[in-house]
ZABA-140686 format. One line per 3 residues: their letters; for each residue x, y, z of C-alpha. Coordinates in Angstrom, 2 decimals, decimal comma, always signed. Last residue first. Layout:
<drentis>
A = X/Y/Z ~ ...
</drentis>
This chain:
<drentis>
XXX = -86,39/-39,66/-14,95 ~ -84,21/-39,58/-17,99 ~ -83,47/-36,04/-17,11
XXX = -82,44/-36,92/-13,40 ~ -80,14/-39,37/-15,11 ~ -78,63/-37,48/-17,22
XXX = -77,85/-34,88/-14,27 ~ -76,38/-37,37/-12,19 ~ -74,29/-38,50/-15,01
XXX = -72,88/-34,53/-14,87 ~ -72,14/-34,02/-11,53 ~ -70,61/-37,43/-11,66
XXX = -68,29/-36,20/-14,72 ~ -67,62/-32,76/-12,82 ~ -66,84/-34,48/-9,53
XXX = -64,30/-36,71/-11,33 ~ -62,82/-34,09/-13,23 ~ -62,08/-31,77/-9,74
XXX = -60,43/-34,84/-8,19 ~ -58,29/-34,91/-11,34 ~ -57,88/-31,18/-11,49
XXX = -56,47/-31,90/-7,74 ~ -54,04/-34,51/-8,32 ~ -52,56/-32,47/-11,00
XXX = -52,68/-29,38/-9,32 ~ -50,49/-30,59/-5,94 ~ -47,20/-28,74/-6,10
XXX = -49,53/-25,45/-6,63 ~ -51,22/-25,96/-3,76 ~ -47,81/-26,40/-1,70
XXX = -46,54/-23,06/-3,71 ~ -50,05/-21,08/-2,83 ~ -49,83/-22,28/+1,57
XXX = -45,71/-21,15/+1,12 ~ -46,72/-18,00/-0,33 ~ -49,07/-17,30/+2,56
XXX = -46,30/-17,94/+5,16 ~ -43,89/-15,55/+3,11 ~ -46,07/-12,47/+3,01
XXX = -45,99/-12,13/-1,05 ~ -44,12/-11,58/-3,41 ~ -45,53/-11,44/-7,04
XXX = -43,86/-13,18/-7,65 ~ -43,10/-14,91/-4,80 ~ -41,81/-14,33/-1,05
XXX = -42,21/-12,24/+1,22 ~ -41,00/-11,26/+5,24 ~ -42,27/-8,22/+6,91
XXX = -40,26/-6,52/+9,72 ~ -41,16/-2,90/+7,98 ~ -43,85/-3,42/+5,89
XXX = -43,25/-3,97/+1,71 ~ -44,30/-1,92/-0,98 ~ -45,48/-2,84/-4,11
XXX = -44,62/-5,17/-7,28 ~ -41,73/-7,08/-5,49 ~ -40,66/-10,64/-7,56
XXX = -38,97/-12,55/-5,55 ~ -36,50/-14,79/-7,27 ~ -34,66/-15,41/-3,87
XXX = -36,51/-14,20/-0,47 ~ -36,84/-10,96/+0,78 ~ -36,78/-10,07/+4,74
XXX = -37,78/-6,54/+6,01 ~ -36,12/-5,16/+9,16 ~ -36,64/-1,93/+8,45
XXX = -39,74/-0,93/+5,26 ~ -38,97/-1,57/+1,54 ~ -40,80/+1,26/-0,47
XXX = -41,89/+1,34/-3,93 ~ -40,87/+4,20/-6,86 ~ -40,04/+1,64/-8,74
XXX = -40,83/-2,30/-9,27 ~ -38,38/-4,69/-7,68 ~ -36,56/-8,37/-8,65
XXX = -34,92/-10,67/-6,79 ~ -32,33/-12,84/-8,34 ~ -30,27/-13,43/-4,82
XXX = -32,11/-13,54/-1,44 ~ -32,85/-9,98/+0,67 ~ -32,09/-8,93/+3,80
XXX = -32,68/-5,12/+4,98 ~ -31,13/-3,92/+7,74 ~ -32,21/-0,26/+7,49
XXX = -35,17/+0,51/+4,47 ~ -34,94/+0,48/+1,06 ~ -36,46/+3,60/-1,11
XXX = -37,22/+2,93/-5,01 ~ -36,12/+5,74/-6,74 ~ -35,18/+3,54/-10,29
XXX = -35,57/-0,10/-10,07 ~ -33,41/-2,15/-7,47 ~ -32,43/-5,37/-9,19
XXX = -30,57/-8,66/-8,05 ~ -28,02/-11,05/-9,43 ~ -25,99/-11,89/-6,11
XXX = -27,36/-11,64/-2,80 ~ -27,94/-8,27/-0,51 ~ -27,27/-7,37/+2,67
XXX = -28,45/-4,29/+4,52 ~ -26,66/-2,38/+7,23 ~ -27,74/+1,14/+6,67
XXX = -30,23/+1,99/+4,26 ~ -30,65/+2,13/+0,17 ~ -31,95/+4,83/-1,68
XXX = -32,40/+4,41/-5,27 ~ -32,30/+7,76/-7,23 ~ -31,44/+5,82/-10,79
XXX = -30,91/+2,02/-10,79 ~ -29,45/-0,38/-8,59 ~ -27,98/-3,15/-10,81
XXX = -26,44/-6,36/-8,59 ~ -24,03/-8,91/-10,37 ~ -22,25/-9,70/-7,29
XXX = -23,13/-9,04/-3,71 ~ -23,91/-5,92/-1,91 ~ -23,58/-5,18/+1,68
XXX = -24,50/-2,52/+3,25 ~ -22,47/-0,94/+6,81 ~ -23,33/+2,72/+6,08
XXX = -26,20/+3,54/+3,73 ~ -26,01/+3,39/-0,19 ~ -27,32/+6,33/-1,93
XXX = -28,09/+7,56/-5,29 ~ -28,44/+11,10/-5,22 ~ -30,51/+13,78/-6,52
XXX = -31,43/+14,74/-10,87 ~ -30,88/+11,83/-12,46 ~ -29,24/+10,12/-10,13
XXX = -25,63/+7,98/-10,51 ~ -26,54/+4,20/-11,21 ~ -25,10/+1,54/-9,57
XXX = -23,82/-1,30/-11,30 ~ -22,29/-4,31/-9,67 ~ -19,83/-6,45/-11,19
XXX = -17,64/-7,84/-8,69 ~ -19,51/-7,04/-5,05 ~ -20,06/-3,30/-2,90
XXX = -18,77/-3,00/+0,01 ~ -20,20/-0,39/+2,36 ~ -18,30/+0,24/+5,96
XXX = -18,85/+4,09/+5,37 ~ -21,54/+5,42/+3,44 ~ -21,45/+5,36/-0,34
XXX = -22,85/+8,53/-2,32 ~ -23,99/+8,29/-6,16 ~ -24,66/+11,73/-7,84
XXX = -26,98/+13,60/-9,93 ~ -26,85/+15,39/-13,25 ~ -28,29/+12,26/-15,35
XXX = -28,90/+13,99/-18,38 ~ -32,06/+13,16/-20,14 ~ -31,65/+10,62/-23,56
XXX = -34,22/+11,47/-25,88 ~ -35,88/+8,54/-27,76 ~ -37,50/+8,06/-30,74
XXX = -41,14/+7,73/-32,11 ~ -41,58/+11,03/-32,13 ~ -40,14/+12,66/-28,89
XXX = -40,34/+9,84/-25,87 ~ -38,07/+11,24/-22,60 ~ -35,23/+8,61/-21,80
XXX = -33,66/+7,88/-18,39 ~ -31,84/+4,53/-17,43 ~ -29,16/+6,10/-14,79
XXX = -25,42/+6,75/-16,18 ~ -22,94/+4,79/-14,29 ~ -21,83/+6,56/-11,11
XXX = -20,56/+3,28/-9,54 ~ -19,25/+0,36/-12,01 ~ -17,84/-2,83/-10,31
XXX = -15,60/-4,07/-12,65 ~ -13,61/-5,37/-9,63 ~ -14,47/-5,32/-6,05
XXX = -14,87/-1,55/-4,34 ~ -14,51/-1,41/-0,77 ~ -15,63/+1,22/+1,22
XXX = -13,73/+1,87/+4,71 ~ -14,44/+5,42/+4,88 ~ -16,70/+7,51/+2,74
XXX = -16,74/+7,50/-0,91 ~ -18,55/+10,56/-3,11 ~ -19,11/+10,37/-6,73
XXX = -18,87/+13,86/-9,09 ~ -17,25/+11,74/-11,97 ~ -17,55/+8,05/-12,57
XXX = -15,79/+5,13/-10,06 ~ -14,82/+2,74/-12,16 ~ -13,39/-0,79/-10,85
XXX = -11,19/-2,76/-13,28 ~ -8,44/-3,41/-10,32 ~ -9,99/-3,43/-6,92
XXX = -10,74/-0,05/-5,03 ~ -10,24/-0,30/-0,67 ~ -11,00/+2,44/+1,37
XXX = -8,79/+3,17/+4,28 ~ -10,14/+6,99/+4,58 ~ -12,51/+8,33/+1,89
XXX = -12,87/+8,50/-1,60 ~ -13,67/+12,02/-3,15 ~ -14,81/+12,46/-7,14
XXX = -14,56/+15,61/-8,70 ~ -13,24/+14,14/-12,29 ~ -13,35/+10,26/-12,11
XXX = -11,43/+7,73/-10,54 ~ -10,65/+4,43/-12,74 ~ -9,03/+1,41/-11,84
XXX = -6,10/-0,48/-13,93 ~ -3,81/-1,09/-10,85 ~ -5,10/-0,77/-7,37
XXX = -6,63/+2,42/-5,73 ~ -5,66/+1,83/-2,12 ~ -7,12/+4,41/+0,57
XXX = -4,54/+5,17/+3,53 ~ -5,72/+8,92/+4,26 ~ -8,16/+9,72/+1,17
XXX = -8,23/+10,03/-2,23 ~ -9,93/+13,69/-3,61 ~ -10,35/+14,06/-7,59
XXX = -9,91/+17,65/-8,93 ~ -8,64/+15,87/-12,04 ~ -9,15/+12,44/-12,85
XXX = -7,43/+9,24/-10,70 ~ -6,91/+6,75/-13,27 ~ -4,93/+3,33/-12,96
XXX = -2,42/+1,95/-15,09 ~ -0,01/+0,70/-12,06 ~ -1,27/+1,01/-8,80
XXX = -2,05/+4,06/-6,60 ~ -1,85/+3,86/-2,96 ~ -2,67/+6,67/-0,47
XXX = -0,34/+6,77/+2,42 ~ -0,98/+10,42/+3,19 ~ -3,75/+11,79/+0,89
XXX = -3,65/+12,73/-2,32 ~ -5,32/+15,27/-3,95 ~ -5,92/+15,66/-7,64
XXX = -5,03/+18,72/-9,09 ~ -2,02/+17,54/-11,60 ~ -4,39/+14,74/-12,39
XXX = -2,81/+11,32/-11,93 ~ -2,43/+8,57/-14,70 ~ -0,29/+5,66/-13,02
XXX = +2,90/+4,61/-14,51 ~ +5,01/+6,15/-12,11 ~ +3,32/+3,88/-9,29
XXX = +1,95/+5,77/-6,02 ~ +3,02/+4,29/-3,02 ~ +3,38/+0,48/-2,10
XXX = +1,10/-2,03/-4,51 ~ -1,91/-3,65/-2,10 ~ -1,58/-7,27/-1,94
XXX = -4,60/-8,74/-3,06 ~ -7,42/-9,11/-0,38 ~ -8,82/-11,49/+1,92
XXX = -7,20/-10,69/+4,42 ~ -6,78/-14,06/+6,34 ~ -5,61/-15,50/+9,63
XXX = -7,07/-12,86/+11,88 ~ -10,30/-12,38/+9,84 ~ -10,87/-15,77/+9,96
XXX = -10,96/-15,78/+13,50 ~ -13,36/-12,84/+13,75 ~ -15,89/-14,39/+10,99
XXX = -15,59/-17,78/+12,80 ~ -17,23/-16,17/+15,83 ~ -19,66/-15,17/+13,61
XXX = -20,25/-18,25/+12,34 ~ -20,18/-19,66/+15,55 ~ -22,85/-17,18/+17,30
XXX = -23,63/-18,72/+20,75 ~ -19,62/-19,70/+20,92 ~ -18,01/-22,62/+22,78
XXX = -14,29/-22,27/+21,41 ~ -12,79/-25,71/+21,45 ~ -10,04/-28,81/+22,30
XXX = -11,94/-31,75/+22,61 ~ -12,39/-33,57/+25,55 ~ -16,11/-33,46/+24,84
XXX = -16,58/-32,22/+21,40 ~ -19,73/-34,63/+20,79 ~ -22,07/-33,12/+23,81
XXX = -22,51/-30,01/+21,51 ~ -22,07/-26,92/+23,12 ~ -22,57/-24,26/+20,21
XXX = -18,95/-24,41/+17,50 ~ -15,63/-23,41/+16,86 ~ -13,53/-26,36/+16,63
XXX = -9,79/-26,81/+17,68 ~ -6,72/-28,82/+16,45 ~ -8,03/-29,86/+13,23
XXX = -8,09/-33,75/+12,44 ~ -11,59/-34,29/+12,17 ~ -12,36/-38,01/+11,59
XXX = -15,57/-38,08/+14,09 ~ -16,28/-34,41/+14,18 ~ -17,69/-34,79/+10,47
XXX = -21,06/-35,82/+11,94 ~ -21,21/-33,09/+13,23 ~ -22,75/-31,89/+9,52
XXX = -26,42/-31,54/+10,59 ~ -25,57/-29,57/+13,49 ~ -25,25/-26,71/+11,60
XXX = -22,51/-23,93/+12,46 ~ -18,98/-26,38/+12,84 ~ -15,79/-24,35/+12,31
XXX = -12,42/-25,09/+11,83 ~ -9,20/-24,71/+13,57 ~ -5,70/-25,40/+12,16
XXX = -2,65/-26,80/+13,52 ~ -3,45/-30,28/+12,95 ~ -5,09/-30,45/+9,52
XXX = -8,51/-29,11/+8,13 ~ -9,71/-31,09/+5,95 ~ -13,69/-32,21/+6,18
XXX = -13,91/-29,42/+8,86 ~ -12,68/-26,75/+6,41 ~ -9,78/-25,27/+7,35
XXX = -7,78/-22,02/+9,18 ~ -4,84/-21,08/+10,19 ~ -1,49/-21,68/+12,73
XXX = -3,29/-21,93/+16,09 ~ -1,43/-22,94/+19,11 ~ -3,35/-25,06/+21,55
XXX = -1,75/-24,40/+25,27 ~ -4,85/-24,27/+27,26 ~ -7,73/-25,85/+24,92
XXX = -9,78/-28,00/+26,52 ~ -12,68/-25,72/+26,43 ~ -12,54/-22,10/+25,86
XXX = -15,26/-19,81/+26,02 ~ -16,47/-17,33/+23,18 ~ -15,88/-13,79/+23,53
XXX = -14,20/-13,51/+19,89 ~ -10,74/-11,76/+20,58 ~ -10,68/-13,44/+24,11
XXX = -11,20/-16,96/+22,70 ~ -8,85/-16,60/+19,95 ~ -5,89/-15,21/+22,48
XXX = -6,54/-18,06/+24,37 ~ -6,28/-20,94/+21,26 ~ -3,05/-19,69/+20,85
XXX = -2,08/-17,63/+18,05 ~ -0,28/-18,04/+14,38 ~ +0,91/-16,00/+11,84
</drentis>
């Protein structure tokens, strides 16, 4: 694969500098890229790698050091980056070709044209897989399940029974959706486990990290809205309802029918009550700890979180304790002389 330096600018809308000519061959870090790749350069902070930088173009704002250097001048590098990358790199395995005779398929499962179905994996019966959609080897797909279009399910992933897929979800491995939700009704010192009858539905554009749980509902659906983002290690619980185009880190919680708002960021390792809502545009940092709702455009922090410039004024406090319980001691022990002294008066 490669393209010229042209083509790149086009396909990203950045401008080209220097750069007429430059044929592009992949991609590299700025520390090591070689000759016929181009790298990126986001924060100012590391320019000072331009100096020995061997690649043949740089992606980056208009910085007075690439003059004369061949480049894409982009408002957005990283994303700008993004689009390159993609070019260069799929970032996937490569997908098995056709359906592989030692696949498990239900006699009444559908198939649709160009579906792909590795070796070992599971597609139960009455399950739907859609137009183009690769199932790799060793991955499960439950009874009355339906994937969508072009979707993309790693090896180890499970899909349960009754789950719906749109288009363009990927699925990374031992990723479990439709897991049984955490619901248990008391009786005598014991506990009754309560069917979880509902679904989980995935919106198109949705991928979903290595390891992720996501509960089925226990009575409605679990939903994830179109364009999400989840990272690793990520449980969302029972009845969750999460919006369009959110993005979440690695290692965090969403306890059962807590609602989550469009375009939603949040850090990794946070941590949220139920039944709570998460407004639009609302910003969460890492280890957060969320104990009620949150505005719409709100940013927190803490645990428990709170608005983010207000945390910041508790944590720099906190940071200086020591030197304040001292001050504190000294005013107590003069308070107190002064007091002796009054009395021996």
């Amino acid at each position: 694969m490669e393209k010229t330096l042209a083509e790149l600018a086009k396909l990203t809308g950045a401008e080209l500098r220097n750069g007429e000519g430059v044929v592009i061959k992949g991609i590299g870090e700025i520390s090591s890229a070689g000759p016929d790749q181009i790298t990126f350069l986001e924060n100012i902070k590391y320019k000072h790698w331009l100096k020995d930088c061997k690649a043949a173009a740089v992606i980056s704002r208009e910085l007075s050091d690439l003059a004369g250097r061949p480049a894409l001048i982009s408002d957005d590098p990283y994303l700008a980056f993004a689009k390159v990358t993609a070019v260069f790199y799929y970032g996937g395995l490569a997908a098995p070709t056709g359906v592989d005779k030692r696949a498990t398929i239900a006699a009444d499962a559908v198939l649709g044209q160009g579906a792909v179905v590795g070796a070992g994996a599971v597609i139960g019966a009455r399950a739907e897989i859609g137009r183009g959609t690769v199932v790799h080897p060793l991955a499960f797909v439950g009874e009355d399940s339906r994937l969508g279009q072009d979707c993309l399910i790693y090896p180890g992933a499970v899909i349960r029974e009754r789950c719906y897929l749109s288009d363009r979800v990927i699925v990374h491995p031992n990723a479990v959706i439709g897991s049984d939700g955490f619901g248990y009704a008391p009786e005598k010192k014991k506990w009754r486990k309560i069917p979880q009858s509902g679904r989980v539905v995935i919106e198109d554009d949705v991928e979903i990290g290595a390891g992720v749980c996501i509960d089925r509902g226990a009575i409605g659906d679990t939903v994830v809205g179109r364009g999400s983002k989840l990272d690793n290690l990520i449980q969302v619980a029972h009845n969750v309802k999460i919006g369009e185009d959110c993005a979440f880190a690695a290692q965090s919680g969403f306890s059962g029918s807590s609602q989550i708002g469009d375009r939603v960021t949040m850090g990794g390792q946070v941590g949220m009550v139920g039944h709570i809502t998460i407004g639009d545009d609302a910003m969460i940092a890492a280890q957060s700890g969320v104990a009620k709702s949150v505005p719409d455009k709100t940013a927190v922090f803490g645990s428990p979180a709170r608005p983010m410039s207000e945390a910041r004024r508790i944590n720099a406090l906190l940071g200086r304790l020591p030197e304040l319980f001292e001050r504190l001691q000294e005013l107590e022990d003069g308070f107190d002389a002064g007091k002796d002294k009054k009395k021996d008066d």
